[in-house]
N, C-alpha and C positions, 0 to 999 in steps of 0.2 A: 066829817065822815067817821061814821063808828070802823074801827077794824074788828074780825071776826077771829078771837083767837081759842085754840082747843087745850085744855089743859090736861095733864094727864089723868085726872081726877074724874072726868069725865068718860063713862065707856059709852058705847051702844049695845042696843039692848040685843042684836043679832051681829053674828061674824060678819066681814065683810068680804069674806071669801071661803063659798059653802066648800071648796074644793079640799082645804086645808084642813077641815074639820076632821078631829078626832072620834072614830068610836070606839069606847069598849067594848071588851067580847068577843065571841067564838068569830075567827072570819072563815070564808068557803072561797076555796080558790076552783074554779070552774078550768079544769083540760079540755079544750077541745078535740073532736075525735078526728081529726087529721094528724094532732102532735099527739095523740095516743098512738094512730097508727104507726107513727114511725118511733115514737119509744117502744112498744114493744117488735114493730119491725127492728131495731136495733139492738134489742135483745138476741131474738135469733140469731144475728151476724155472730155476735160472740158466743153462744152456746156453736154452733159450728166448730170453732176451734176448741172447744173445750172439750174431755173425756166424755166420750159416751157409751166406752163398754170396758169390761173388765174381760182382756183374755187371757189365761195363762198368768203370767208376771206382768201384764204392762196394759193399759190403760190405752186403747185406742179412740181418736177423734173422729169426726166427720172429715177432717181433712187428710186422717190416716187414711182410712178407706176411698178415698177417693181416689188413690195412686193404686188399687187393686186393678185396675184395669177398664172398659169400656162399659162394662152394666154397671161401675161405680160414677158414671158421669151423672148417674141421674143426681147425685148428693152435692154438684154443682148448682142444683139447680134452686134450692133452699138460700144459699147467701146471696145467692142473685136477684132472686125474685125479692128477698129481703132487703136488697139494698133496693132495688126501683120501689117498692112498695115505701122506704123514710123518704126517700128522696120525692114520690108523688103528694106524702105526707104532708111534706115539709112545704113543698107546692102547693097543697089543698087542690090537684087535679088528679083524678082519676086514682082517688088512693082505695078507695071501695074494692075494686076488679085487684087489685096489684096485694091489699094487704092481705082477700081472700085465697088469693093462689098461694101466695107464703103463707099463709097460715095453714092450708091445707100440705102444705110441702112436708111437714115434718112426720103428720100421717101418715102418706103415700111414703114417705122411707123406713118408716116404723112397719109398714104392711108387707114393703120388699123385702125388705131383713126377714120379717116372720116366714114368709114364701121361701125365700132363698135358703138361708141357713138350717130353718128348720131344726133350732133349740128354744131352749124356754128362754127367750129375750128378759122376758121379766125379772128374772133370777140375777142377769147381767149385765145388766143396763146402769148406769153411774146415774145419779141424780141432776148434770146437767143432761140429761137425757128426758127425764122426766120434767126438769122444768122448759126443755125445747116444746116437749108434748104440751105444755100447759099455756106458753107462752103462745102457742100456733095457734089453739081452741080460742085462747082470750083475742089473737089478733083480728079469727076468722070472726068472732062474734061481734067484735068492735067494729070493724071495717063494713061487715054487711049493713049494721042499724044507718 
């Protein structure tokens, strides 16, 4: 009986496992829009706490004004809708409806302020203010397609 021996000498001419193969070159890593949703739902969460107005001396958050009293509960309603909107995200159910309400949330408090107060916001607003604004636009748009 002949025995059948391999030497190292000898290759094949294809890998034997296409899994392993290396390519060179640009790669594309593809987000799904679910774990979009809830990154930049989770963005929101922490612009909330972050400054979003310059008054006087001191730098007020979302979470300052929300100890202003009972029209300030609407600014509850942004970290909350933001945390169900990662959390449906993260689920891949129902993150569409959930990441649109938060993402519109930051508007509708942006629109209160301008109603309410009745000064030039724009002038006062800290830049986590404006990235809540940008984050909300990108959330609503993400979350609708």
């Amino acid at each position: 009986m002949s025995e059948l021996s391999t030497s190292p000498s000898q290759k094949s001419s294809h890998p034997t496992n296409p899994s392993t193969t290396v390519t060179e070159g640009p790669q594309s890593v593809t987000l799904k829009r679910p774990y979009l949703v809830s990154v930049l739902s989770a963005g929101l969460i922490i612009c909330f706490a972050l400054p979003w107005m310059r008054l006087l001396f001191f730098r007020a958050s979302g979470f300052d004004f929300q100890k202003e009293g009972e029209a300030a509960l609407l600014l509850w309603a942004m970290p909350i809708l933001a945390t169900m909107a990662c959390l449906a995200g993260l689920t891949g159910k129902q993150y569409q409806i959930l990441g649109q309400l938060a993402g519109a949330t930051p508007f509708v408090i942006f629109g209160y302020g301008l109603y309410r107060f009745k000064v030039d916001l724009f002038q006062a607003l800290e830049p986590s203010a404006w990235i809540a604004l940008t984050l909300g636009l990108a959330l609503f748009i993400s979350a609708r397609r």
